[in-house]
N, C-alpha and C positions, 0 to 999 in steps of 0.2 A: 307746470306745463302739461305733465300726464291728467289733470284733470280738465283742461281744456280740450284733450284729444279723445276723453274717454266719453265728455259733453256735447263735442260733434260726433262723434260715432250713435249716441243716441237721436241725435238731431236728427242725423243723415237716415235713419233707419226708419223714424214717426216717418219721415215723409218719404221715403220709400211706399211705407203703409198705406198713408194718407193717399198718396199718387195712382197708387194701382188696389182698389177696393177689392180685387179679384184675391187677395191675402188673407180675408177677414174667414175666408173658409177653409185655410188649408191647414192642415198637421204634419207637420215631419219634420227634416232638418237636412240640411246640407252644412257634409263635411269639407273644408278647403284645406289646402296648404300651397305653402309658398316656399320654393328654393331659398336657401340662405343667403345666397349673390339675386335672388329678382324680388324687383318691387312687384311683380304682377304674379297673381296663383297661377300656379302648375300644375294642380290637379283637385279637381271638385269629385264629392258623389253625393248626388242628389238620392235623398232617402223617404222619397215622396211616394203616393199609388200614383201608376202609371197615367189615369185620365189627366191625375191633376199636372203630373209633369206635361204633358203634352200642353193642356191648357195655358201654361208658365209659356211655355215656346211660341206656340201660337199667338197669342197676346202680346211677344216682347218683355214678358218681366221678368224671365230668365236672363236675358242680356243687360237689363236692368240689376239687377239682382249681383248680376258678376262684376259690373261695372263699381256697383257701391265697395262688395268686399276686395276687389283690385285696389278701391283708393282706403278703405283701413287697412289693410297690409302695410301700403305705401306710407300712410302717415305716422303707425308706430314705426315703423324704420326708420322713416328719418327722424322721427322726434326722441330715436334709440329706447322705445317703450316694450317690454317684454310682458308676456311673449307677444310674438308679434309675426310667428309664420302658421300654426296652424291653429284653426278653432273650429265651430258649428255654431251654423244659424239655425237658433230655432223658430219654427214657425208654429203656433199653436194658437190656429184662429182668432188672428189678427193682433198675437201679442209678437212682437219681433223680437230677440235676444241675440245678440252675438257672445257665444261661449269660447273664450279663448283659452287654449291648453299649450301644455309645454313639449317643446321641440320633443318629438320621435314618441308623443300621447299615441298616436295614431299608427297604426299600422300601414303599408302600401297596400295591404292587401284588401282595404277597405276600397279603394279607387279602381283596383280591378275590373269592377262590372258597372262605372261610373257611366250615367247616362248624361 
């Protein structure tokens, strides 16, 4: 079953990519995490240059963007797949990654100046 989960996480990501072509030129990554009681992230920081974040917002694939990793959070949870609350997407001109790390990888103090 974790390879069924790990086969739509990629599914979900190509067409992510495929949907919004505005991907194919960006670099960076965003960092998430998700409470240990919610299915849904609690705290993104977007590690993008500024033009391109705005771009992501304006176009909608920011909201796009949050919606895919709300629903793999959700799906390792409930398929009890670890880890399963904090990772980074990497974006590196149009290749998509989701890097998933282990509870408390991450520090808070990376979402501090979270845009």
């Amino acid at each position: 079953m974790d390879n069924d989960v790990i086969l739509l996480e990629q599914q979900s990501l190509e067409a992510l990519r495929h949907n919004y072509p505005q991907l194919q030129q960006l670099s960076g990554s965003i960092i998430f995490l998700a409470e240990a009681e919610s299915h849904m992230l609690t705290a993104t920081a977007w590690q993008l240059a500024e033009a391109d974040n705005m771009m992501l917002r304006k176009s909608g694939v920011k909201s796009a963007i949050l919606e895919l990793l709300d629903t793999l959070v959700e799906q390792r949870k409930r398929q009890r797949i670890r880890p399963n609350r904090e990772g980074r997407l990497l974006l590196d001109n149009g290749q998509l990654v989701v890097e998933w790390l282990s509870d408390g990888s991450i520090s808070l103090s990376a979402y501090k100046n979270a845009s």
